[in-house]
DOMARSE-396037 format. One line per field, with one value per atom (N, C-alpha, C, O): residue number from 1; z, x, y; residue in one letter; atom name. Coordinates in nm, 3 decimals, padded with zeros to 5 digits. Each point is the difference from the previous one (the first is absolute). Last residue first. Example, Ala and Ser with C-alpha at 12.3 -4.5 7.8 and 13.67 -1.06 7.14 Angstrom:
2
pos <- 2;2;2;2;1;1;1;1
up <- 00.708;00.006;00.073;00.017;-00.024;00.000;00.000;00.066
east <- 01.285;00.082;-00.077;00.051;-00.022;-00.089;00.090;00.104
north <- -00.225;00.119;00.109;00.111;-00.683;00.119;00.120;-00.002
code <- S;S;S;S;A;A;A;A
site <- N;CA;C;O;N;CA;C;O
END
This chain:
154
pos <- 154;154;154;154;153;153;153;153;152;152;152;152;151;151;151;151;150;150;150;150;149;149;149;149;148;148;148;148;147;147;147;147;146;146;146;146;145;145;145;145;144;144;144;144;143;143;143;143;142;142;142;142;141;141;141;141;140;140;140;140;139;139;139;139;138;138;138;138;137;137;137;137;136;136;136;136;135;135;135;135;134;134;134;134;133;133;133;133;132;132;132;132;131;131;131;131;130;130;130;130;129;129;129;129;128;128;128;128;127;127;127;127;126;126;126;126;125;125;125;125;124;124;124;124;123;123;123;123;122;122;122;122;121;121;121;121;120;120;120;120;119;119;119;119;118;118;118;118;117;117;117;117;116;116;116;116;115;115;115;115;114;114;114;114;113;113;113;113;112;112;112;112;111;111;111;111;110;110;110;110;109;109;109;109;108;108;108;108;107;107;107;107;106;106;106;106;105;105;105;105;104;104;104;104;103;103;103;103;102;102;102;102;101;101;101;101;100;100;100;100;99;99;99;99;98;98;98;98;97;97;97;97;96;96;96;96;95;95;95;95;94;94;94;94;93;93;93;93;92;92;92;92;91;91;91;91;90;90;90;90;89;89;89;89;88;88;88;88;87;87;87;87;86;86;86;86;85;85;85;85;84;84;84;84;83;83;83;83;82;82;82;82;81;81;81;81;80;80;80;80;79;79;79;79;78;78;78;78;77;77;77;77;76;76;76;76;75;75;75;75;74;74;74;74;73;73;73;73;72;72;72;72;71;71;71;71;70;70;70;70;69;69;69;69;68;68;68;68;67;67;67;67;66;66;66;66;65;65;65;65;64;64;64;64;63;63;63;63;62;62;62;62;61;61;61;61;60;60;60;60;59;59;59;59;58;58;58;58;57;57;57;57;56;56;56;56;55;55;55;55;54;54;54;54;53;53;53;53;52;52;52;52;51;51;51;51;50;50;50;50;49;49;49;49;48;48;48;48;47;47;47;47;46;46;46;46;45;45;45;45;44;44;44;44;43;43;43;43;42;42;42;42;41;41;41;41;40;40;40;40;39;39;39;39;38;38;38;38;37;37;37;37;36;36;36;36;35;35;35;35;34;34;34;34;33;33;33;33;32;32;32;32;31;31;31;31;30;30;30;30;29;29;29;29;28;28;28;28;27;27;27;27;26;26;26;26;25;25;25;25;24;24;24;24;23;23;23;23;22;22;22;22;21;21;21;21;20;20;20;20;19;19;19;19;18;18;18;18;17;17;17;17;16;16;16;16;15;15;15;15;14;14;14;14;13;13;13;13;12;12;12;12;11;11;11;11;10;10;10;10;9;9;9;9;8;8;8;8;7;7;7;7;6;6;6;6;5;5;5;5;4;4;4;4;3;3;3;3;2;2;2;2;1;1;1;1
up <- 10.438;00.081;-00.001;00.089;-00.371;-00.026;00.140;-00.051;00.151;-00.064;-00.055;00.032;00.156;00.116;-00.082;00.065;-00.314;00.086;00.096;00.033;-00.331;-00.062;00.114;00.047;00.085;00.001;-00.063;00.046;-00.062;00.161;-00.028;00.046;-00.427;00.037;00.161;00.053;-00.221;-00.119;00.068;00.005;00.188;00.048;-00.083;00.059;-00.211;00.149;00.029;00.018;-00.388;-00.062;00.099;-00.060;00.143;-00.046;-00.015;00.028;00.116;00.085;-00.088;00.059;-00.411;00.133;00.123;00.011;-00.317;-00.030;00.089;00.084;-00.018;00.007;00.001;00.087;-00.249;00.151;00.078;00.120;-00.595;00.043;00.122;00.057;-00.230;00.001;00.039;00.040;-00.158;00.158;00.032;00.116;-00.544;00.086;00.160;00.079;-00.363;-00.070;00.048;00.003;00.101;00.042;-00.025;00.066;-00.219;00.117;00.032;00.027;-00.418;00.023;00.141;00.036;-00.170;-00.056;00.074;00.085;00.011;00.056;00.003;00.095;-00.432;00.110;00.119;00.030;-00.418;-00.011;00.096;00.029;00.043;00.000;-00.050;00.057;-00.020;00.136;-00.007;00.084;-00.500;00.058;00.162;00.031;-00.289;-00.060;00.074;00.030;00.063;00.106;-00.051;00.062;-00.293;00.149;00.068;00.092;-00.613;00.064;00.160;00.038;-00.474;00.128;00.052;-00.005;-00.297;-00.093;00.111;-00.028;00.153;-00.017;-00.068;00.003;-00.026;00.115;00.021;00.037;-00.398;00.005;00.126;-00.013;-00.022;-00.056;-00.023;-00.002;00.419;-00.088;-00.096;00.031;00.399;-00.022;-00.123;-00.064;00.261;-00.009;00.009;00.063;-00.186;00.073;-00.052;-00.112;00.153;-00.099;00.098;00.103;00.049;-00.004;-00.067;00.076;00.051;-00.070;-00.007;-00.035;00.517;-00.151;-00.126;00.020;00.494;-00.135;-00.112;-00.095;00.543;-00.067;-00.075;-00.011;00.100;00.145;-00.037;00.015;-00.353;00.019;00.078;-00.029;00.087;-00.142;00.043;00.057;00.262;00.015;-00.104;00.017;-00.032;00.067;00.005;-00.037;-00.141;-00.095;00.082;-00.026;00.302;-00.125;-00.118;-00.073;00.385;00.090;-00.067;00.028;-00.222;00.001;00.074;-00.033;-00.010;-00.135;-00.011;-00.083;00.462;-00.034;-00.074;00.018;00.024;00.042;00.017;00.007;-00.246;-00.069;00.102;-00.052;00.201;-00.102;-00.090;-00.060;00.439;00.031;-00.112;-00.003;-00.127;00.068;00.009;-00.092;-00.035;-00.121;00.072;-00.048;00.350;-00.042;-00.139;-00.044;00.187;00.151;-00.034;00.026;-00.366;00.031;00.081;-00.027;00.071;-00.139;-00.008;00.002;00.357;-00.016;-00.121;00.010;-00.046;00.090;00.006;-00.045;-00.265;-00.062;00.150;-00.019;-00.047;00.073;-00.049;00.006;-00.073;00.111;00.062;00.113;-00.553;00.127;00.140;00.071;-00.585;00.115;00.144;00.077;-00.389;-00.090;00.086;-00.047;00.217;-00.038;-00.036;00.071;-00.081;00.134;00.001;00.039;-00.381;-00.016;00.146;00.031;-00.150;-00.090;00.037;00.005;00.189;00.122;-00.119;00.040;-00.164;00.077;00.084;00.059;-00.421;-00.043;00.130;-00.027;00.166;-00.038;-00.078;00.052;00.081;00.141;-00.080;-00.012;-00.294;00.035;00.127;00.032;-00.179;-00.088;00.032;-00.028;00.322;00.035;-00.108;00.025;-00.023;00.061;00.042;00.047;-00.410;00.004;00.132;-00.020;00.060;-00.184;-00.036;-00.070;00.521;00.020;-00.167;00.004;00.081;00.024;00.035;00.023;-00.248;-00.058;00.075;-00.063;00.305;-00.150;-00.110;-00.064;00.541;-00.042;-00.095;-00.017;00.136;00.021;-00.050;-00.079;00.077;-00.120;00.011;-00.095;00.443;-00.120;-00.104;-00.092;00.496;-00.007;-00.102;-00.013;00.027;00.003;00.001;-00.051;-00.139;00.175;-00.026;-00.101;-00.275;00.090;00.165;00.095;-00.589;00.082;00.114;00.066;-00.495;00.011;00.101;00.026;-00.109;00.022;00.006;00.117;-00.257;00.096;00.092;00.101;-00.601;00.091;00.171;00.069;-00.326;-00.048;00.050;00.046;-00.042;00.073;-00.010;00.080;-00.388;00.164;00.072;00.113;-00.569;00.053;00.133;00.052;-00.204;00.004;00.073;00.103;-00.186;00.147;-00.010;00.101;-00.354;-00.023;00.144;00.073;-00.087;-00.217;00.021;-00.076;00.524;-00.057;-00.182;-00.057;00.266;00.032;00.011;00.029;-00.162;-00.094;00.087;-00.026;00.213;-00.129;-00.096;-00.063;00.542;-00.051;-00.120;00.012;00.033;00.033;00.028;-00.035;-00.101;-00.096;00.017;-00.084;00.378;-00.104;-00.097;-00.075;00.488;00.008;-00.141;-00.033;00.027;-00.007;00.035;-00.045;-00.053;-00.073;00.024;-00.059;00.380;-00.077;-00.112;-00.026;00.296;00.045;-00.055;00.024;-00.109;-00.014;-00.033;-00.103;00.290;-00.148;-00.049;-00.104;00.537;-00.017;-00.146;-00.047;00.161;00.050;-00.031;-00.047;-00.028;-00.077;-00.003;-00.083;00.398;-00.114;-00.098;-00.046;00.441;00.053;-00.123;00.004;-00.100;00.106;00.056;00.027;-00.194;-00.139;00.078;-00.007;00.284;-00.071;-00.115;-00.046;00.518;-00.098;-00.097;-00.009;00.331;-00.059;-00.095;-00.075;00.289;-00.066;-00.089;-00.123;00.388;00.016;-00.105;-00.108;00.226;-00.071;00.031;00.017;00.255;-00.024;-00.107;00.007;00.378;-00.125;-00.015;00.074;00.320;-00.031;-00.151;-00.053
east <- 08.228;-00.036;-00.194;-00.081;00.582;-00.134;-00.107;-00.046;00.492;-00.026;-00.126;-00.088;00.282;-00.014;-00.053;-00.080;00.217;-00.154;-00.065;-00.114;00.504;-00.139;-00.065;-00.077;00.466;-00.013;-00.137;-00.060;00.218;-00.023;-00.056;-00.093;00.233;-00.124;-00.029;-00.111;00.556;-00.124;-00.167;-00.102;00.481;00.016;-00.111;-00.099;00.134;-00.084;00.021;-00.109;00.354;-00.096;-00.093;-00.104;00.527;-00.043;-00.157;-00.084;00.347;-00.004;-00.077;-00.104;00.164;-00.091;-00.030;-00.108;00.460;-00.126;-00.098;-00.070;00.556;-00.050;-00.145;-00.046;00.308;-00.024;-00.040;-00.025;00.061;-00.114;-00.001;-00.106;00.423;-00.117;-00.143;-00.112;00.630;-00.053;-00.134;-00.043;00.319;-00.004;-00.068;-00.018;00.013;-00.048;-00.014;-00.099;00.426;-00.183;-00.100;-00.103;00.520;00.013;-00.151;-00.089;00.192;-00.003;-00.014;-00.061;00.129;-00.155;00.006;-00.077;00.531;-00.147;-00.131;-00.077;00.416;00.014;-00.140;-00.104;00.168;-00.029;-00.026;-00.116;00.325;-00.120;-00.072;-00.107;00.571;-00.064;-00.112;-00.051;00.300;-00.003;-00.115;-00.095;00.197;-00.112;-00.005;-00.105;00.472;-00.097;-00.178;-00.104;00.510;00.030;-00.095;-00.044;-00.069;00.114;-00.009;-00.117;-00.034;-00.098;00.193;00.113;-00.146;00.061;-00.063;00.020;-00.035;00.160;-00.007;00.093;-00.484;-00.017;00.168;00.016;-00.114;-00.087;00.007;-00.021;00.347;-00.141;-00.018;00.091;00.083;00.042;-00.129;-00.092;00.404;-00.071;-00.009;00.100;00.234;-00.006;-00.127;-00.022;00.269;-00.102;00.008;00.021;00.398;-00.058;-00.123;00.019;00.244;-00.026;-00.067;-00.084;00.287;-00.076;00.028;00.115;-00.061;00.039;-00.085;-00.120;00.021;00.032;00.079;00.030;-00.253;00.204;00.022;00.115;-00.557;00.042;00.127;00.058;-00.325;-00.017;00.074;00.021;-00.012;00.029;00.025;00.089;-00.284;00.128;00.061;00.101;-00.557;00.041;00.144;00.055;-00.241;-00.005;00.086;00.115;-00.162;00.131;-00.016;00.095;-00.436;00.078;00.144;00.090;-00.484;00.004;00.091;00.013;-00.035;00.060;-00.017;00.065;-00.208;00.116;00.060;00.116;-00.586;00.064;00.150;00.052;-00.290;-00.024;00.068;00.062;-00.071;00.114;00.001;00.094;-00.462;00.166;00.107;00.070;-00.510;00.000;00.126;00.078;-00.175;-00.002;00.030;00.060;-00.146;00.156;00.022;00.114;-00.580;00.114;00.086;00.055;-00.316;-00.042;00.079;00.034;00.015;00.040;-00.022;00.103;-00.310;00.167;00.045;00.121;-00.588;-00.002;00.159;00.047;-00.169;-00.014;00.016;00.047;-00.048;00.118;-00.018;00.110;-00.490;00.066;00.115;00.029;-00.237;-00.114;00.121;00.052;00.180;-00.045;-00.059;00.054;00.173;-00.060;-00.087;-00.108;00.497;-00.111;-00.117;-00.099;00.520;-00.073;-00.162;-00.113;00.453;-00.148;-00.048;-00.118;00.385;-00.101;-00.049;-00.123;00.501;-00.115;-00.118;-00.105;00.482;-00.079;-00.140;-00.103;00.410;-00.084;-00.069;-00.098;00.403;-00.068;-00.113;-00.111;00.480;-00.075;-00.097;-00.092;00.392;-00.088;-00.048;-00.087;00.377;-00.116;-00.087;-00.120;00.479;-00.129;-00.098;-00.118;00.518;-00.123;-00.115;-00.113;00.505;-00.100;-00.110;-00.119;00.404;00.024;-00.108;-00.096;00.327;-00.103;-00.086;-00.122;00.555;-00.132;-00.124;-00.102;00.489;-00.012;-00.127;-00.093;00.270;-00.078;-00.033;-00.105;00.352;-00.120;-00.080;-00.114;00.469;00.081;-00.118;00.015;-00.161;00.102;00.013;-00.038;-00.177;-00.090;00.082;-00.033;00.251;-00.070;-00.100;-00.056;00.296;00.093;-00.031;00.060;-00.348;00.037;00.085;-00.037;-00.077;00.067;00.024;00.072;-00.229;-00.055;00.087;00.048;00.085;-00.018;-00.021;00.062;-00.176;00.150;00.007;00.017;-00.396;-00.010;00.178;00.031;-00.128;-00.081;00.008;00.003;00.075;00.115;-00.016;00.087;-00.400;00.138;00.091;00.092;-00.431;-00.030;00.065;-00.021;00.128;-00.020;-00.054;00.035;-00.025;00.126;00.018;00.059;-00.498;00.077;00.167;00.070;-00.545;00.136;00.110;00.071;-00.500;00.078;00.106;00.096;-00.297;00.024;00.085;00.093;-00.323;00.181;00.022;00.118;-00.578;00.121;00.138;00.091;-00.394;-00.019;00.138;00.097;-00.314;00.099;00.037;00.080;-00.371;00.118;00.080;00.118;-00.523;00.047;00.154;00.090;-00.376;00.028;00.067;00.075;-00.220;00.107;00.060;00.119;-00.507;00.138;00.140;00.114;-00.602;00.039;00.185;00.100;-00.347;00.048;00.076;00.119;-00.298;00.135;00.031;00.104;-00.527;00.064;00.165;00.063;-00.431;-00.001;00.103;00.057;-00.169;00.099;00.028;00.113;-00.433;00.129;00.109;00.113;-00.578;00.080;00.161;00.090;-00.412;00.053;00.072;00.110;-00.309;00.110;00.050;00.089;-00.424;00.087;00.142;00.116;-00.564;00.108;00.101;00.102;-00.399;00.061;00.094;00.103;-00.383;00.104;00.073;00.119;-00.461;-00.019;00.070;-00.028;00.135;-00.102;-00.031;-00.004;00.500;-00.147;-00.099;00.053;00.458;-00.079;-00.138;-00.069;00.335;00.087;-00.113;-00.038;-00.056;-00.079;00.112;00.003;00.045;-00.031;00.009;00.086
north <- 10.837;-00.042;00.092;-00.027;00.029;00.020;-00.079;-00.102;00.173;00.155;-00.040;00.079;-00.482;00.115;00.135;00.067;-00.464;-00.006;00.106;00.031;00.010;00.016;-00.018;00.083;-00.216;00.145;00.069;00.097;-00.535;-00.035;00.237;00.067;-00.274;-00.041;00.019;-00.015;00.079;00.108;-00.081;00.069;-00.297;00.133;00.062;00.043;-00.494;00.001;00.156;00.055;-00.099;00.072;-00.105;-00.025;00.087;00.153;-00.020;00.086;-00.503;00.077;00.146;00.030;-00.358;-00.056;00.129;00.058;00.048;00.032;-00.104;00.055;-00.115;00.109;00.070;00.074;-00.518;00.042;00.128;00.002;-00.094;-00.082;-00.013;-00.025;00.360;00.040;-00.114;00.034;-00.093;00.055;00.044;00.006;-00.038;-00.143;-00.027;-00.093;00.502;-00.124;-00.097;-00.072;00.440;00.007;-00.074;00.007;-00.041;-00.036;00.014;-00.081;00.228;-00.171;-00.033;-00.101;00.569;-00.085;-00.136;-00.046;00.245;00.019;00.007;00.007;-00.115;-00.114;00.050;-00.058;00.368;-00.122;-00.076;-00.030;00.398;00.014;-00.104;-00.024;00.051;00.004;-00.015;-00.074;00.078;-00.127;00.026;-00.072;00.469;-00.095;-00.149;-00.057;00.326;00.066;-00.024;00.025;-00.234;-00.027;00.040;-00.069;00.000;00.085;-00.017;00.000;-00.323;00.100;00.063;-00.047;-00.333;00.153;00.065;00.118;-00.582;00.052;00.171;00.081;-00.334;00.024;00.085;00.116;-00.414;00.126;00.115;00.120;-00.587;00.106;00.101;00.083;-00.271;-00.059;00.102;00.076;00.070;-00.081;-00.026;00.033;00.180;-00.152;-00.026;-00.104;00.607;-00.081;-00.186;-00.045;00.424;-00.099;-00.057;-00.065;00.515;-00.105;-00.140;-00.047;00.553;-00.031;-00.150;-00.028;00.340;-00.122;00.004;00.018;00.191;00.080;-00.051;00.071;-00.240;-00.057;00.124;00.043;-00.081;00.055;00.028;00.108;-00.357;00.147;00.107;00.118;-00.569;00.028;00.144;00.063;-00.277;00.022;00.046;00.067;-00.153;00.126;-00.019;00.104;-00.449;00.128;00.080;00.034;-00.428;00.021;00.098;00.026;-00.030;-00.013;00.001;00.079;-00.209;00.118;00.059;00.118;-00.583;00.045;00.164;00.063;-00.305;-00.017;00.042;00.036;-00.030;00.083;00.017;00.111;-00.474;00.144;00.129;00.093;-00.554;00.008;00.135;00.051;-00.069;-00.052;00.053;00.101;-00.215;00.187;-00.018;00.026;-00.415;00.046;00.190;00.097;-00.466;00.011;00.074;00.015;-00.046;00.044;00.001;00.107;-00.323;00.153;00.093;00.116;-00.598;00.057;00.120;00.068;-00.285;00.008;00.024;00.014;-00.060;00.109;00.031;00.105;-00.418;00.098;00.110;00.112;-00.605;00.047;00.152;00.056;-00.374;00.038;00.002;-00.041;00.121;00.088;-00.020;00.086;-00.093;-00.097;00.092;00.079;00.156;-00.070;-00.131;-00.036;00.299;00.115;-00.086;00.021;-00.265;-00.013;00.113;-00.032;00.034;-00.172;00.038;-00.003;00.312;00.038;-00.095;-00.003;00.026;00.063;00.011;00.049;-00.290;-00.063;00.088;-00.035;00.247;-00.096;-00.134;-00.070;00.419;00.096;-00.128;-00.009;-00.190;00.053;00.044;-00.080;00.002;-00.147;00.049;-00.081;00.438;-00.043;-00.141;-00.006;00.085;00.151;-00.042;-00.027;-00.247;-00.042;00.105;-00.017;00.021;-00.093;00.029;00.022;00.290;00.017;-00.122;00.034;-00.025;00.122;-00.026;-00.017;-00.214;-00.078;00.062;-00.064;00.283;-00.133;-00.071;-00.050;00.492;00.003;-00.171;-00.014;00.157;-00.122;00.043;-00.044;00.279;-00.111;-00.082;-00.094;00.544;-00.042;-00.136;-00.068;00.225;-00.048;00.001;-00.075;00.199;-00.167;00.008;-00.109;00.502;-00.070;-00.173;-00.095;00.603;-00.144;-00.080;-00.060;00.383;00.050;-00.056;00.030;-00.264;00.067;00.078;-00.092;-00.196;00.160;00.053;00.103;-00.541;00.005;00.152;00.036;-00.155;-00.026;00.042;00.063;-00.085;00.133;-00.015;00.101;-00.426;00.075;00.112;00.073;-00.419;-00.027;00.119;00.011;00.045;00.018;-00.072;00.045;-00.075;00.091;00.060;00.106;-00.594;00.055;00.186;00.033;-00.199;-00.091;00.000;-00.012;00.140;00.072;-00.041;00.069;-00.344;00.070;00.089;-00.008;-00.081;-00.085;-00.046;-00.057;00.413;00.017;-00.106;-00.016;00.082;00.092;00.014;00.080;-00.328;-00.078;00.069;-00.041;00.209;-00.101;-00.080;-00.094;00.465;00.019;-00.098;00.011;-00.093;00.095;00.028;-00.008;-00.216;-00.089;00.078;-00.063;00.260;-00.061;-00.065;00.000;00.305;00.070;-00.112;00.015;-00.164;00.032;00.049;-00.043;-00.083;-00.124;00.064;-00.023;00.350;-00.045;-00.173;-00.062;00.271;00.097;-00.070;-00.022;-00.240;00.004;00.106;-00.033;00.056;-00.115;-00.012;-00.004;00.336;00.039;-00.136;00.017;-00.104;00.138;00.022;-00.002;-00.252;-00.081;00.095;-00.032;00.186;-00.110;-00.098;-00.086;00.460;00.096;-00.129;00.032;-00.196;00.050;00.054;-00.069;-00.085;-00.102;00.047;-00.049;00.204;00.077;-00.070;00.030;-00.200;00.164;00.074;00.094;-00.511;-00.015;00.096;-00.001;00.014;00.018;-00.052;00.024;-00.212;00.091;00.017;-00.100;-00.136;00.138;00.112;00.117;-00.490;00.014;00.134;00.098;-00.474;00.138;00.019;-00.071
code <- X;X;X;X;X;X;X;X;X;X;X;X;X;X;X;X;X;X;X;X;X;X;X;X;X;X;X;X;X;X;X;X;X;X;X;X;X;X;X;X;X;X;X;X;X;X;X;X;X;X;X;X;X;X;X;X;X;X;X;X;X;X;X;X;X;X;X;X;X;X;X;X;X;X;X;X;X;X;X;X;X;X;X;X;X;X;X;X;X;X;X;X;X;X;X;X;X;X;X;X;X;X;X;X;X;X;X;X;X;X;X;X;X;X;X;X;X;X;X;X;X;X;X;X;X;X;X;X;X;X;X;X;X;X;X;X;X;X;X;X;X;X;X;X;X;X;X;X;X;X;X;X;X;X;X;X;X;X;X;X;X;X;X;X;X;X;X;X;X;X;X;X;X;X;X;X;X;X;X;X;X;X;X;X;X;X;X;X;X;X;X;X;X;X;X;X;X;X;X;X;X;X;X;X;X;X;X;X;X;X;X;X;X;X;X;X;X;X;X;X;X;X;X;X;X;X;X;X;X;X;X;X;X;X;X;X;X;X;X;X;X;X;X;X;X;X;X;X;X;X;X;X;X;X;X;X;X;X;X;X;X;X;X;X;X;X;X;X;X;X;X;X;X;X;X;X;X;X;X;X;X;X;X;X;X;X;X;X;X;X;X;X;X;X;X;X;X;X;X;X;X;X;X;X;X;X;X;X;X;X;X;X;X;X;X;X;X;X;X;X;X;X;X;X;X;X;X;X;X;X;X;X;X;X;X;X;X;X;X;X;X;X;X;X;X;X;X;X;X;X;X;X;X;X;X;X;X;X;X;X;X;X;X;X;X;X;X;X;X;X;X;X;X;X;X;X;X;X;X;X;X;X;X;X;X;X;X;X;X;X;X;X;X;X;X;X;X;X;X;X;X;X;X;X;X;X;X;X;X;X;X;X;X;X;X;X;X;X;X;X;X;X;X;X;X;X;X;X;X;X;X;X;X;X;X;X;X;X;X;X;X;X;X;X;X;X;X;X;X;X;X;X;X;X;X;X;X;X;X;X;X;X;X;X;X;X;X;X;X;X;X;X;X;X;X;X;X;X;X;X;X;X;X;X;X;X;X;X;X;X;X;X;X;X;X;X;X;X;X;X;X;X;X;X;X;X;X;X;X;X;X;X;X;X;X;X;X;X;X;X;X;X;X;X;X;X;X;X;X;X;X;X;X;X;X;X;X;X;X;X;X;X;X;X;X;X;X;X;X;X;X;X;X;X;X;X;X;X;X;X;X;X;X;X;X;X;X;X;X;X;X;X;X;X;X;X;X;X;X;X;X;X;X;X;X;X;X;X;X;X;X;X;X;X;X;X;X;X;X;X;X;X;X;X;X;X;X;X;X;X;X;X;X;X;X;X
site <- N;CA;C;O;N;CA;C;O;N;CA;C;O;N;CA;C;O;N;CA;C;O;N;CA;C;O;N;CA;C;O;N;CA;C;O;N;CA;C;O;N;CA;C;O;N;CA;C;O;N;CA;C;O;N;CA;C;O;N;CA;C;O;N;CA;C;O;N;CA;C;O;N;CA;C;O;N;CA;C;O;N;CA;C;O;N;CA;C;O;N;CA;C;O;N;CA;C;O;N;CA;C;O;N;CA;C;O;N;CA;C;O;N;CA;C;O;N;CA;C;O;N;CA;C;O;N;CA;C;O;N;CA;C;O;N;CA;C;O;N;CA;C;O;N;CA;C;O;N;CA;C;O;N;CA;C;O;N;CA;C;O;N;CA;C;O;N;CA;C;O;N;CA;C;O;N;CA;C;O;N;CA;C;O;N;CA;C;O;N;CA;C;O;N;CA;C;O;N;CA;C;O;N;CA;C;O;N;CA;C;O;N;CA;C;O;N;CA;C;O;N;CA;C;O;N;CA;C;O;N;CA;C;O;N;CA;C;O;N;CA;C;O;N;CA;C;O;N;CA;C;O;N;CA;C;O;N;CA;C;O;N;CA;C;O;N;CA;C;O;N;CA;C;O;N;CA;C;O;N;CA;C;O;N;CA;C;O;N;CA;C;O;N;CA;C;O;N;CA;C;O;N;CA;C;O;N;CA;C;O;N;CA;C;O;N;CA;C;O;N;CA;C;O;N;CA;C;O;N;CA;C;O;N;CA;C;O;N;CA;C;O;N;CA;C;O;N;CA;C;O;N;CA;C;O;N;CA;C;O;N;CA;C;O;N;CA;C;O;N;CA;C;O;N;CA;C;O;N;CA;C;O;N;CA;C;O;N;CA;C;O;N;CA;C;O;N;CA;C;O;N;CA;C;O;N;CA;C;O;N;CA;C;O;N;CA;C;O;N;CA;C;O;N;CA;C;O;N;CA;C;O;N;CA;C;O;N;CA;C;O;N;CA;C;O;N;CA;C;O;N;CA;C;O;N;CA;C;O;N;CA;C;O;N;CA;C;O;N;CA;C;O;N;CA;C;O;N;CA;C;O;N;CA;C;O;N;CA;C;O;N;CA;C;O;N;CA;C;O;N;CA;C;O;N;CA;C;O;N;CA;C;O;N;CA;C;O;N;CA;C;O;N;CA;C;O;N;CA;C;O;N;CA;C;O;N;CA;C;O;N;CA;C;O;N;CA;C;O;N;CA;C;O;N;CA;C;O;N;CA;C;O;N;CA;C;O;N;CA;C;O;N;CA;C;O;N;CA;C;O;N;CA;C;O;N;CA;C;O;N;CA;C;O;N;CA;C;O;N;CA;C;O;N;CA;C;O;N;CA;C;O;N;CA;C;O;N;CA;C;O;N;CA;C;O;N;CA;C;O;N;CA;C;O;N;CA;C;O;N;CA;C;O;N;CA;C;O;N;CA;C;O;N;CA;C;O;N;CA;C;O;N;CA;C;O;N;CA;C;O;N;CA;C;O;N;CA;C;O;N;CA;C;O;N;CA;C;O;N;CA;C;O
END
């Protein structure tokens, strides 16, 4: 089965191109500040992401840089895409608790990205998410936009 459509080649390359960009970015920069985002990590208000701030601190950034090569390759680009929503909704899942905690809280991500404010973080991630989801998506919308033309201009 054909994830990406023919029809829609930019719509399945775009989006990955997107999230190369955002993994490589984001792991790179807590890679460079890898003292400080350990440090940030230890902070977190879970009792098991403190304890595993030391091995959370390396391997999220080398995750975040594997899902860029995998993005990057036709054929691990569909499971990459899937775990790119995943790890994106995860991380919306830990905004909201932010937010939820009413903590002010040191963002751990890296960058540029670290100055977005908690309820900026949501809206971000939910670009991204939408991003990652859309080459499985648009195939289905746009047989639906055509199955519907046929019927109204008839």
């Amino acid at each position: 089965m054909k994830i990406f459509s023919q029809a829609t080649p930019p719509f399945s390359f775009l989006p990955s191109v997107m999230l190369v960009m955002l993994w490589t970015y984001a792991g790179l920069s807590k890679l460079v500040g890898l003292e400080r985002f350990t440090q940030q990590l230890e902070l977190m208000p879970v009792g098991l992401l403190q304890r595993a701030a030391p091995l959370l601190a390396w391997g999220l950034p080398m995750f975040e840089l594997l899902l860029a090569v995998l993005l990057l390759l036709p054929k691990s680009r569909r499971i990459a895409l899937i775990v790119s929503g995943i790890l994106l909704i995860v991380f919306e899942i830990y905004i909201t608790g932010m937010l939820l905690s009413g903590r002010e809280l040191p963002c751990t991500c890296g960058g540029l990205i670290s100055q977005l404010r908690w309820k900026e973080h949501l809206i971000f991630n939910a670009v991204f998410i939408l991003l990652s989801f859309i080459p499985f998506l648009l195939p289905y919308l746009v047989s639906f936009n055509k199955h519907i033309h046929r019927g109204v201009y008839k």
